[in-house]
C-alpha positions in Angstrom: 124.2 122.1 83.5 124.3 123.1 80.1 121.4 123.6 78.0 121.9 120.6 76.1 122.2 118.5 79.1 119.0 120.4 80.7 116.9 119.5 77.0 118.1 115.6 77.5 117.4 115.6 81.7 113.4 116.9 80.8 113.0 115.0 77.6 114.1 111.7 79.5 111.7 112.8 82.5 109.0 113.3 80.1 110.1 109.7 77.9 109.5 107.7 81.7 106.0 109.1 81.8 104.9 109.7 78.2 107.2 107.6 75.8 110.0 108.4 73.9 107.3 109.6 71.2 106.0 111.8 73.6 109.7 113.7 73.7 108.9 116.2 70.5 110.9 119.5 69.6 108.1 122.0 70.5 107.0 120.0 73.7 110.9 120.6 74.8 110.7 124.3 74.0 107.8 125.3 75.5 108.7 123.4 78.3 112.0 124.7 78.9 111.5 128.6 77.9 113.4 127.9 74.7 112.7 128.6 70.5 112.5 125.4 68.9 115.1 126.3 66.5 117.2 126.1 69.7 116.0 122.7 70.9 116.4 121.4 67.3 119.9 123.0 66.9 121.5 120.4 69.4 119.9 117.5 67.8 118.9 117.8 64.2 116.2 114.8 64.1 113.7 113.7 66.3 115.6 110.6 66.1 119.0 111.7 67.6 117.0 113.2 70.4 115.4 110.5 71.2 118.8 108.3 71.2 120.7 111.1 73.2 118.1 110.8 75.5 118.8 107.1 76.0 122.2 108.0 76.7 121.3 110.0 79.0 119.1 108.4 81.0 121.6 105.1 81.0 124.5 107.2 82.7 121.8 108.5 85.2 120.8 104.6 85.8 124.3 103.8 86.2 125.3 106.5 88.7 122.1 105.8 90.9 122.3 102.4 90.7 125.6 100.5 88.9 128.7 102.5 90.2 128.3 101.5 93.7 129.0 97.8 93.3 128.4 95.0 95.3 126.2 92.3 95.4 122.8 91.4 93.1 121.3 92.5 96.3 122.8 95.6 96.6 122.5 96.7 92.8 118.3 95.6 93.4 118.2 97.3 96.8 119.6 100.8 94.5 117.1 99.9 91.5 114.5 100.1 94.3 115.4 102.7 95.6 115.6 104.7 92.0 112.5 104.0 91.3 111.0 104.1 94.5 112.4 108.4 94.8 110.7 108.8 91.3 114.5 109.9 89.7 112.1 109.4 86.9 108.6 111.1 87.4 107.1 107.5 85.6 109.6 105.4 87.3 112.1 103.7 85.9 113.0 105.1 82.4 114.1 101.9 81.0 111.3 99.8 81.7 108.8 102.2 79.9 110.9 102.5 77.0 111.9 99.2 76.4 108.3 98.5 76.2 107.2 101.1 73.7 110.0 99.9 70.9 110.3 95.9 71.8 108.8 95.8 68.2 110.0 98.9 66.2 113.5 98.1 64.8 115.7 101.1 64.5 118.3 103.0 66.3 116.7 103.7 68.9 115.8 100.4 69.6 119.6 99.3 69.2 120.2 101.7 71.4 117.8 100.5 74.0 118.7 97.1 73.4 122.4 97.9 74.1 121.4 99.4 76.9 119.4 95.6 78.5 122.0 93.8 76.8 124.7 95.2 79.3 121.5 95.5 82.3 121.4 91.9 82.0 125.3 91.1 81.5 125.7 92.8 84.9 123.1 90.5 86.8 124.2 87.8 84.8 128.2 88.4 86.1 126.4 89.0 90.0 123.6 86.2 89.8 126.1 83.2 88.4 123.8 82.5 85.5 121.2 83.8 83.4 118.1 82.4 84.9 118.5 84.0 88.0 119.3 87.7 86.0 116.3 86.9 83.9 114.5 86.4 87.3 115.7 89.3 88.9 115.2 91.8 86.2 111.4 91.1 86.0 111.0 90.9 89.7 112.4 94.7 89.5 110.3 95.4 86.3 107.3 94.9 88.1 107.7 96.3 91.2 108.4 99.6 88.8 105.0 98.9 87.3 102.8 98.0 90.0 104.0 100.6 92.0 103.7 103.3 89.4 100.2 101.9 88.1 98.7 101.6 91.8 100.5 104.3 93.6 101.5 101.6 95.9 104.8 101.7 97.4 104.0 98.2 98.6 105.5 96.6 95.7 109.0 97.5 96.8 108.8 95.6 99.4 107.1 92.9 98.1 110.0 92.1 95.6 112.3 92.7 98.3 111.2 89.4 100.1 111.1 87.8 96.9 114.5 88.5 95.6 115.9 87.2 99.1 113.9 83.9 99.3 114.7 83.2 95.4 118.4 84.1 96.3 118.4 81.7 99.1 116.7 78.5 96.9 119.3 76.3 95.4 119.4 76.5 91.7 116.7 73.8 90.3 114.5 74.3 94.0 112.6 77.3 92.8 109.0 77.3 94.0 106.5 79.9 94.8 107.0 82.7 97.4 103.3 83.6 97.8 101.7 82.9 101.0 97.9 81.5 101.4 97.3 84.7 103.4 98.0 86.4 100.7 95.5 90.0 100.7 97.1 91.2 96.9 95.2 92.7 94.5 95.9 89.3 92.3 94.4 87.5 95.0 91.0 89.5 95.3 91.0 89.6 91.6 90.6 85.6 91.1 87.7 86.0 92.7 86.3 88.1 89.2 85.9 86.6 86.0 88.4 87.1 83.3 88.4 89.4 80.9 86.7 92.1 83.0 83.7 93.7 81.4 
């Protein structure tokens, strides 16, 4: 790998754990043994970093899990998995991102949003409609999340069984998958009042 793609691999590992703001010049240099006129030589602005780092990190997604094919079930079972193996040290790249500039217009926000636009296009083509992707995608969003927040690889599975029963109701039938024996956090939590003090 060259060094530019070796700057872009640690800035996007640093982006999934700390933000894209967290990706600076200096941070990348000391990081990687290099002078920051170095680091800066590739990319000129902050900015383009932080877009070329997008790029990046979208053809990693795609090779981990688009390029294979197959059903919504597949393409989920490979988002798992990526996040699941930590390709990301914070999980899944796009989820943290997407998050941190959902209200900062700007390139790097068109970038992003380029990047969900096609995200959702894909399980839009494999669901049948856009309910179902809309579905899907948060199921996989907070899997990400709750398994990165708790350290709980429990999550996976959890959206697992979810995505199969909600793939299994007819369109219009959709009810709740939760069980009354259910021992979540969620669950234990009710018990508490709201907002915790």
């Amino acid at each position: 790998m060259d060094s530019r793609g070796s700057i872009l691999l640690r800035a996007a590992e640093i982006a999934s754990v700390d933000g894209l703001e967290g990706v600076t010049i200096g941070r990348l240099a000391i990081e990687l043994g290099m002078s920051k006129s170095g680091v800066f030589s590739h990319f000129g602005a902050k900015e383009e970093l932080q877009i070329s780092t997008v790029h990046t990190a979208a053809e990693i997604f795609a090779h981990e899990v688009v390029m294979a094919g197959g059903s919504v079930l597949d393409v989920a079972e490979r988002w798992l998995d990526y996040s699941k193996r930590r390709v990301f040290p914070g999980g899944c790249f796009f989820v943290v991102t997407r998050s941190e500039f959902a209200a900062r217009p700007g390139r790097v926000r068109d970038a992003l949003m380029l990047f969900n636009l096609r995200w959702i296009s894909l399980l839009e083509r494999l669901c049948g409609n856009a309910q179902m992707a809309f579905e899907v995608d948060a199921l996989l969003t907070a899997a990400d999340r709750f398994a990165v927040l708790y350290d709980d690889a429990s999550a996976y599975e959890r959206v697992r069984l979810a995505l199969r029963a909600r793939m299994a109701m007819p369109t219009g039938m959709e009810r709740s998958v939760a069980t009354p024996n259910d021992n979540s956090m969620a669950s234990h939590a009710s018990s508490t009042s709201w907002p915790p003090m």
